[in-house]
VOGU-3710 file (C-alpha; in Angstrom, 3 decimals, decimal comma):
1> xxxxxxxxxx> 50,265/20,948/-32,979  49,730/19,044/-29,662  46,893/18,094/-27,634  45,794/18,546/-24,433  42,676/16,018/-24,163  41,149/17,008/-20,128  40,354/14,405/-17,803  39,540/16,030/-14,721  36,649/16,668/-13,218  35,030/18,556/-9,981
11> xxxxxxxxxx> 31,900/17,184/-8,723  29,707/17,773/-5,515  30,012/16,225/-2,282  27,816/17,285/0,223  29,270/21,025/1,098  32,375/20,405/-0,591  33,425/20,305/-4,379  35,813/17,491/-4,782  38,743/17,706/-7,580  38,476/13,838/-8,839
21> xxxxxxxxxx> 41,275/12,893/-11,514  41,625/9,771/-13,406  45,360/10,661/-14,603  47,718/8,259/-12,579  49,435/9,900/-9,682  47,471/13,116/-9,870  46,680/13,833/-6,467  42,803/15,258/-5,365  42,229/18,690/-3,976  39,202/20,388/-3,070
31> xxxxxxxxxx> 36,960/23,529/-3,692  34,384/24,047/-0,914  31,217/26,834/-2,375  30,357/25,531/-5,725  27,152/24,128/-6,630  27,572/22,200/-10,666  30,509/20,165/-11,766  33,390/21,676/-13,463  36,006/19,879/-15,882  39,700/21,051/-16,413
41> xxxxxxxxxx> 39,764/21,966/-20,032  43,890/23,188/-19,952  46,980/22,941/-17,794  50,406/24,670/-18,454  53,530/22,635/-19,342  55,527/24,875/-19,689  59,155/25,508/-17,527  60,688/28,673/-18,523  62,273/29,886/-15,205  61,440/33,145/-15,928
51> xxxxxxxxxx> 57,534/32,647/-15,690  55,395/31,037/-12,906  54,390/27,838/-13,439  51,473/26,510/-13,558  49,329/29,382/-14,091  46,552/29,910/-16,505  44,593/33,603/-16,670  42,844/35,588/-18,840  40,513/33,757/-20,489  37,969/35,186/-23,667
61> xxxxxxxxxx> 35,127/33,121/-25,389  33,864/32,754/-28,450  30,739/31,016/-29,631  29,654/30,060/-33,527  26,933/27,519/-33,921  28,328/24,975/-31,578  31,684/25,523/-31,503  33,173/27,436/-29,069  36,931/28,261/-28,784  38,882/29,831/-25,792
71> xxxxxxxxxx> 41,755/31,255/-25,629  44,103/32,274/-22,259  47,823/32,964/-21,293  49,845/30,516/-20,256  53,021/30,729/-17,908  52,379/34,460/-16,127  55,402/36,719/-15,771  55,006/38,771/-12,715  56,570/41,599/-14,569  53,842/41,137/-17,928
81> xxxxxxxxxx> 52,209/38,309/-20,499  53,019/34,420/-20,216  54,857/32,045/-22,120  51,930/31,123/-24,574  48,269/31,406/-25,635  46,727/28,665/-24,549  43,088/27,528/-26,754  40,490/25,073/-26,140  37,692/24,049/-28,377  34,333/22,429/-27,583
91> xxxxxxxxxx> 32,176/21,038/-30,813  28,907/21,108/-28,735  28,441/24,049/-27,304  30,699/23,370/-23,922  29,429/19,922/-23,363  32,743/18,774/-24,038  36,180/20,555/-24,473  37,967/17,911/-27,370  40,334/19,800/-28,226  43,464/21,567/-25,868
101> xxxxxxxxxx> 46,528/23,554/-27,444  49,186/26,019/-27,615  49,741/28,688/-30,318  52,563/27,906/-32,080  55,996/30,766/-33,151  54,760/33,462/-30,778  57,346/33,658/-28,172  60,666/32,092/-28,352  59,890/30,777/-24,347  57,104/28,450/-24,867
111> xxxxxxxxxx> 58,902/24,920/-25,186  57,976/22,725/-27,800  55,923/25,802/-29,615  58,471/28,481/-29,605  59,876/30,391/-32,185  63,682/30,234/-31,269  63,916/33,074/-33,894  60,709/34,955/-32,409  62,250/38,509/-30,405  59,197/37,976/-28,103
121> xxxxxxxxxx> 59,609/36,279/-24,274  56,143/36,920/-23,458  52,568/37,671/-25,142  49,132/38,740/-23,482  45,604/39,491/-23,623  44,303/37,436/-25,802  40,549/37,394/-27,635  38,755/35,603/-29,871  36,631/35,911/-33,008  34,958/34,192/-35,739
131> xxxxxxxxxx> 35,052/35,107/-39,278  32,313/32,896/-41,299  32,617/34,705/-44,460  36,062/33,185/-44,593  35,481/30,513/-42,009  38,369/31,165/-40,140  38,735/31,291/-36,160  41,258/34,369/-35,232  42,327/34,808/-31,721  44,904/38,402/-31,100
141> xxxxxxxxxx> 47,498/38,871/-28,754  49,800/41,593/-27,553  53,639/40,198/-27,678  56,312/41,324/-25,188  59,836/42,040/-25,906  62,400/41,712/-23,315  62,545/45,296/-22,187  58,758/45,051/-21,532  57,774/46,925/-24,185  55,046/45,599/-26,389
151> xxxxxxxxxx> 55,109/46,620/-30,814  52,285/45,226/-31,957  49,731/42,947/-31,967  49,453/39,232/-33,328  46,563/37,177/-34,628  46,850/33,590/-35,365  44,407/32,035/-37,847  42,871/28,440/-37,744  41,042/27,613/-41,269  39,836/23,861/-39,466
161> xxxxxxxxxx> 37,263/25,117/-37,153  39,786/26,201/-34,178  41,894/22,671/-34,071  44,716/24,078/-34,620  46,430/27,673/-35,530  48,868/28,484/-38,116  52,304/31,098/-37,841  51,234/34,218/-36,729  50,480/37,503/-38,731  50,929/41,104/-37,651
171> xxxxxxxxxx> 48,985/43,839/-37,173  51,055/47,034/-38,369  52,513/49,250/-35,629  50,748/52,737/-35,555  52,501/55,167/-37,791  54,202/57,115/-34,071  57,387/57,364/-32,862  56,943/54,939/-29,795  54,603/51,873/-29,518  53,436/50,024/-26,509
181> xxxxxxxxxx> 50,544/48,353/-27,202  48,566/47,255/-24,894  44,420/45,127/-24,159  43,550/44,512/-28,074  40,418/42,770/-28,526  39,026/41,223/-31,709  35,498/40,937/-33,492  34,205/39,981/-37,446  31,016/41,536/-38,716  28,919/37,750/-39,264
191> xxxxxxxxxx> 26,131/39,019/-40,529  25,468/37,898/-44,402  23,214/40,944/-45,463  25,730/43,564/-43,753  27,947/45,348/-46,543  30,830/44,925/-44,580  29,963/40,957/-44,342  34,063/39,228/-43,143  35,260/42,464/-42,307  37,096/41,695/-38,636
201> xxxxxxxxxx> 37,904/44,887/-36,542  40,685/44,884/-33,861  41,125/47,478/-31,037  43,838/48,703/-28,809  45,866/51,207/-27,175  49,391/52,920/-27,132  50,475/53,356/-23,515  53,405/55,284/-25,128  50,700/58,055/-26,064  49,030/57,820/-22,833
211> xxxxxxxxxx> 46,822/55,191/-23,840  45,371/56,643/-27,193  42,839/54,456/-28,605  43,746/52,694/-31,897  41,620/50,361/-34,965  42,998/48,219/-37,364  40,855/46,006/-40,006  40,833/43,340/-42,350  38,529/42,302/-45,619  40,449/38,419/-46,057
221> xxxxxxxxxx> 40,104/36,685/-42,899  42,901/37,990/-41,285  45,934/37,687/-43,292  46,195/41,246/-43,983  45,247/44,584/-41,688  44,788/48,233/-42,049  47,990/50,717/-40,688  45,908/51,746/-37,575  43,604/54,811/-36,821  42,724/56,643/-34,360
231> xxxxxxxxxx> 39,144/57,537/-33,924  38,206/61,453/-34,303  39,828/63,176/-31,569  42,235/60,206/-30,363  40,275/59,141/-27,593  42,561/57,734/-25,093  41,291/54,509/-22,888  41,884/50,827/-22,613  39,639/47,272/-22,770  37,866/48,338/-25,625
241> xxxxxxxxxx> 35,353/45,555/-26,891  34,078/45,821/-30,511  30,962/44,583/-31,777  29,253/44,617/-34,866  25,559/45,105/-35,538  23,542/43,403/-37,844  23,659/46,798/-40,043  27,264/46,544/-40,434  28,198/49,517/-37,629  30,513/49,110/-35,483
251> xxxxxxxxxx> 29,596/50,368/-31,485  33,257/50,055/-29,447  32,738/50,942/-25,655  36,202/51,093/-23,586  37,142/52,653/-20,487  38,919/56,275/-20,546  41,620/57,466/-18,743  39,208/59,877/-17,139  37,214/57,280/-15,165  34,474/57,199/-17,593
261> xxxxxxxxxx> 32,800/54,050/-19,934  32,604/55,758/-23,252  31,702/54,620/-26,943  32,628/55,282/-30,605  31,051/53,932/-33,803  32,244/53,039/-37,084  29,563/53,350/-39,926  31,712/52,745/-43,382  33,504/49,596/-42,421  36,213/51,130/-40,802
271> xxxxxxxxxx> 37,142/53,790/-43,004  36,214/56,467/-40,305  35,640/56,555/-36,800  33,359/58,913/-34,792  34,855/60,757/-31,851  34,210/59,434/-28,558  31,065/59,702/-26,312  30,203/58,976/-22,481  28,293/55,905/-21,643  28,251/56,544/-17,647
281> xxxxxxxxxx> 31,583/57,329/-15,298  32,356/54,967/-13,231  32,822/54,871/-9,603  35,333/52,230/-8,331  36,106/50,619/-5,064  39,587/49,154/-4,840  38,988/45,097/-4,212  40,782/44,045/-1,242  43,538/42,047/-1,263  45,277/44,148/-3,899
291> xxxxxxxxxx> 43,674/41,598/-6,848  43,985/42,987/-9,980  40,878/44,547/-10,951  39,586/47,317/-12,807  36,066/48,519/-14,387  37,154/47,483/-17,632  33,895/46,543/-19,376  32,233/43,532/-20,656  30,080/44,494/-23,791  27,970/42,118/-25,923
301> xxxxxxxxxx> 25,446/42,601/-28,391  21,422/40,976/-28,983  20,337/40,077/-32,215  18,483/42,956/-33,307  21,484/45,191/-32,439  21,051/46,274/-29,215  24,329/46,575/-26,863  25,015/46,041/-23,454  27,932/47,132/-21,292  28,693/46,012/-18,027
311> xxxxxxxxxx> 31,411/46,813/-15,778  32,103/46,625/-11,867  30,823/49,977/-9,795  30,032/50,596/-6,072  27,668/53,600/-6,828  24,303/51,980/-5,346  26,463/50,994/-2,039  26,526/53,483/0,920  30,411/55,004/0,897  31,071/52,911/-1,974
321> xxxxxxxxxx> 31,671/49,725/0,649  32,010/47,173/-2,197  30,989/46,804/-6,251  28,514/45,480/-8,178  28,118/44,629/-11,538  26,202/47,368/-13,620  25,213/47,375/-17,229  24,043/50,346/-19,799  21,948/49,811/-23,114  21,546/50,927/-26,406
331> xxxxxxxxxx> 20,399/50,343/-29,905  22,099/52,984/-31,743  25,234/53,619/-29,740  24,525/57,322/-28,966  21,651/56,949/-26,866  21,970/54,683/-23,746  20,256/53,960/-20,697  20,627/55,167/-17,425  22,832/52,808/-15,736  21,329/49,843/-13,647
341> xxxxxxxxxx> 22,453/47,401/-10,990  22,668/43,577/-11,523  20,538/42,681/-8,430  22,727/39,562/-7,475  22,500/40,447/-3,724  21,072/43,221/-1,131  22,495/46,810/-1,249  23,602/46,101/1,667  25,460/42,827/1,638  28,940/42,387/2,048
351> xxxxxxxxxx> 29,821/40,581/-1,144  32,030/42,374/-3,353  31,708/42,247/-7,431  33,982/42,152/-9,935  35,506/41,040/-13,787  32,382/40,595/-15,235  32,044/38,360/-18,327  28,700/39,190/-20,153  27,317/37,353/-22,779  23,944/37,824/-24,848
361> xxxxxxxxxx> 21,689/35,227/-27,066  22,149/36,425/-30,231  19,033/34,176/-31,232  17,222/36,626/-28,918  16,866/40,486/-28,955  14,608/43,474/-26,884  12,992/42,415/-24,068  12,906/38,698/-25,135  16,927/38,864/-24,844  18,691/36,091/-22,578
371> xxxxxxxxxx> 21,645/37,210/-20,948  24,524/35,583/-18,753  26,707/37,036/-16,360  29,727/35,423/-14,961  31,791/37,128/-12,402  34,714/37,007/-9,369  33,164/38,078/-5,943  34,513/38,082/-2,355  31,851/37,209/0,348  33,049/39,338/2,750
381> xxxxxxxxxx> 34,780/43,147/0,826  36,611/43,766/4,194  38,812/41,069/3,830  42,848/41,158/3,486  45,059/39,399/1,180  45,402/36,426/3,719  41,975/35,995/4,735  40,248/36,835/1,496  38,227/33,963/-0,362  37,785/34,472/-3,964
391> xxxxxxxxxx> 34,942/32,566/-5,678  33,051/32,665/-9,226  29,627/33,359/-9,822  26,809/32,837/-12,296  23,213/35,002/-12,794  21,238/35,123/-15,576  18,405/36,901/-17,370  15,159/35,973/-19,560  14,063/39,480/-20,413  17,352/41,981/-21,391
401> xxxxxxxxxx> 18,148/42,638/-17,739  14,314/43,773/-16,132  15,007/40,364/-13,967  17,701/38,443/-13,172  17,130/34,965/-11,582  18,973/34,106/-8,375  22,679/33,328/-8,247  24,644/30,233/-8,116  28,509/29,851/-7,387  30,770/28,618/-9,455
411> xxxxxxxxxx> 33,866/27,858/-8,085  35,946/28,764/-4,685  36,647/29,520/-2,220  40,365/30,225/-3,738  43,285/32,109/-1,646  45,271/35,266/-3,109  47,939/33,485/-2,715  46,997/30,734/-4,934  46,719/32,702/-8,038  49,508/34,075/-9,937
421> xxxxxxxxxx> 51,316/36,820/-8,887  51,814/40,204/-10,741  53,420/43,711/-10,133  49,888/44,874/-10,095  48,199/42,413/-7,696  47,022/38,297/-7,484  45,965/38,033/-11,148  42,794/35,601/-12,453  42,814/38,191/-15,499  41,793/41,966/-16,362
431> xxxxxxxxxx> 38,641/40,251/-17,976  36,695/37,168/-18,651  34,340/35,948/-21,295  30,966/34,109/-21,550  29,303/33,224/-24,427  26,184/31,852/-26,143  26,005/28,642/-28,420  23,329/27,414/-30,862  21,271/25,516/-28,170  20,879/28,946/-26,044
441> xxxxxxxxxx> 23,071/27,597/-23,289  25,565/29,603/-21,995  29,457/28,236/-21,710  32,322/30,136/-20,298  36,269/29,276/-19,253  37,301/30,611/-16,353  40,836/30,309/-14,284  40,650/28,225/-11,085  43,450/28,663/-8,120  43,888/24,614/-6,455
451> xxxxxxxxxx> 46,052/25,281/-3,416  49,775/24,958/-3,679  52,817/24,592/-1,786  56,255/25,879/-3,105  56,825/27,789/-6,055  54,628/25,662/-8,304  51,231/27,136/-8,675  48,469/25,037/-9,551  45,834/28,018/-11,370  44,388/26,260/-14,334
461> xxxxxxxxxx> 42,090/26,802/-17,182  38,140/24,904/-16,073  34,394/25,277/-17,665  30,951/24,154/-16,313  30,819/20,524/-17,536  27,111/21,190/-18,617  26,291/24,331/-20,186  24,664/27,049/-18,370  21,049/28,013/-18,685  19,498/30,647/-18,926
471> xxxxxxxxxx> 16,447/31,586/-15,666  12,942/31,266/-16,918  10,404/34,336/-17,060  8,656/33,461/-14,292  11,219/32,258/-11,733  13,126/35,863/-12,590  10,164/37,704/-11,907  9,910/35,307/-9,252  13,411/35,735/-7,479  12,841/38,319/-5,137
481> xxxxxxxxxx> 15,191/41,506/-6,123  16,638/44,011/-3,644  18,715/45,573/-6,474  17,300/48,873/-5,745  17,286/52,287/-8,508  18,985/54,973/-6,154  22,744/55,032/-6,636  24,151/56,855/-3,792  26,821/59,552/-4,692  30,433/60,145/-3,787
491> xxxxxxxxxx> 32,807/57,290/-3,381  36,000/56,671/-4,702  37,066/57,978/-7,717  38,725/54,858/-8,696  42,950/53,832/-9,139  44,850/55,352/-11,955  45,006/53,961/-15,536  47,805/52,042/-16,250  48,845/49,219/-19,076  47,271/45,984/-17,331
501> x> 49,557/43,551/-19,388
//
């Protein structure tokens, strides 16, 4: 495979963020808001007419030791998936990003690492695991076929520490008469003393069954998978995240057609899976601007086993004006807490929160756990799609969430019309990813929109060019929080579930 080796970066100039590149005859832009220097870790070279070009979205995390890998789409179809999957690796922890490529065979559209014999145009939502039993680096995707429709789901394996990925491997189809996959999401059980140690556990769902929820697994690093189940009573739902506890179950919250966060549990492996329970509903306001958005939830887990959700929800603002990002706990993955507020701003500010990317220490656990919180926010939620400014944001937490230090922007301001259009809205992705490396700095990819003129787009693949830490004990406690514990009640009930592609 190719490389992409980066060679931009954004760095601070007074009030503005200035794009500095040291490839000949690329031409500076700017990003005004952001406060710590970014580097480009991915562009897209592709040229398939049928895709927008150059767009990056969707990006997921992973994080073993010091290596990290990303993964993204590549070329974005207003009508579903991209060209490619896009991965980038870092061998310290996000310091640097070494390492820029392309899966190769999964479409037969993306250039120099198609598949001319592939029968997919397109692929999507992509997500990332580690296996250390087998040392292998998976990341999934959901392929598209010409008529839209999407059969399965991919994984492509990488047995050199995520430098490059082999020929894909497929997941079986669900034993039904009609399958449209749709938002799988990967995870490996890494814990040595579990006794399902290298067991890896994918998740999605059959829009062609109204979204019923689905598991496959594997025992040998990926190269084989289970025909897919349905857990008891065929929950039906979307953006499930799986994650493994150090005991070996499995806790998998996703978001249900009925508006709600629930959870199911696997205790044997993935042999059997409980029916599904409620976590919290969730109450929704539609971001303006018509950007793709929806509580699909973030979930990540401590090291003693503890999980935490988190998902965007307006009920602590009066009339449900705008969201914030909310999170739910538990150790056991029947009992969880009542639902509180990520106190990034006032109640009563007009900043609007949403795609949350959550990520916990696993070197930390209870109420020593350090968590990190990226996110996409709009200043001011009354905004429309021209006058909207889209920006990313960063909070953290010493303590499991009891305080949360103060925030600090990212990236933006970025225009809607910047970012790569979809039949569902302005699309930066239906989810992001931060996660934790061996120092206990937090890294995270996330999709920047440079402005653009014509019908090439300029929304590419960037990081933090130092890893992000995490807020000390006493300047959390220190921050002064107007998070507040009422929710009010009422709102709107949120937009209707449909395949987010």
């Amino acid at each position: 495979m190719g490389e992409f080796r980066p060679s931009w970066t954004l760095v601070r100039r007074g009030s503005w963020v200035v794009l500095l590149a040291v490839v000949a005859g690329f031409v500076p832009g700017a990003i005004a808001g952001a406060t710590v220097a970014l580097t480009r870790v991915s562009a897209d070279p592709f040229t398939d007419p049928s895709s927008q070009h150059a767009t990056e979205v969707e990006p997921d995390t992973f994080a073993s030791g010091s290596t990290v890998v990303a993964a993204y789409q590549v070329g974005r179809s207003v009508t579903g998936g991209a060209n490619d999957i896009g991965y980038a690796r870092s061998p310290n922890g996000g310091s640097n990003w070494t390492t820029s490529g392309f899966l190769p065979g999964l479409t037969s559209t993306a250039g120099a690492y198609a598949d001319p014999a592939s029968p997919y145009v397109d692929v999507s939502d992509p997500s990332v695991a580690y296996d250390p039993s087998h040392d292998v680096w998976l990341i999934a995707s959901i392929p598209v076929l010409p008529d839209g429709s999407t059969p399965g789901v991919l994984v492509s394996r990488s047995t050199n520490g995520g430098r490059t990925f082999g020929p894909r491997v497929q997941i079986p189809a669900p034993p039904v008469k009609r399958v449209d996959l749709d938002k799988s999401w990967i995870v490996c059980d890494g814990t040595p003393t579990s006794s399902h140690y290298g067991t890896c556990y994918t998740e999605f769902d059959n829009a062609a069954e109204d979204e019923q929820v689905y598991m496959s697994s594997s025992t040998d690093g990926g190269v084989t998978w289970s025909t897919p189940t349905s857990p008891a009573g065929a929950p039906k739902g979307l953006g499930g995240q799986p994650l493994v506890q150090p005991n070996g179950t499995v806790i998998v919250p996703f978001w249900t057609i009925n508006k709600t966060v629930d959870v199911f549990r696997s205790t044997d492996g993935g042999s059997s899976w409980t029916s599904a329970t409620t976590i919290s509903k969730t109450v929704f306001h539609s971001d303006a601007g018509g950007i793709r958005t929806d509580p699909l939830p973030s979930a990540e887990i401590d090291g003693a086993g503890k999980v935490y959700v988190s998902w965007e929800d307006c009920r602590f603002r009066k009339s449900c004006s705008s969201n914030d990002i909310v999170f739910s706990t538990s150790s056991d993955g029947l009992n969880w807490s009542a639902t509180a507020r990520v106190p990034i701003d006032g109640v009563n500010s007009t900043v609007d929160h949403f795609l949350p990317g959550l990520a916990v220490d696993p070197a930390t656990s209870g109420g020593g756990a350090h968590l990190a919180l990226v996110y996409y926010f709009y200043p001011n939620t009354a905004c429309t799609v021209i006058t909207c400014q889209l920006e990313v944001g960063f909070i953290s937490s010493p303590d499991g969430g009891a305080h949360w230090g103060a925030p600090t922007t990212l990236a933006g301001p970025m225009s809607l019309s910047d970012l790569a259009a979809t039949t569902q809205g302005p699309m930066v992705g239906d989810y992001m990813s931060t996660s934790f490396n061996a120092a206990g700095t937090a890294t995270t990819v996330f999709p920047i929109a440079l402005p653009h003129t014509g019908t090439a787009f300029d929304e590419g693949m960037w990081a933090p060019s130092s890893p992000l830490s995490v807020v000390s004990v006493t300047a959390a406690i220190n921050t002064a929080s107007s998070g507040g514990v009422q929710a009010h009640d009422g709102g709107s009930p949120g937009e209707v579930v449909t395949p987010r592609r």
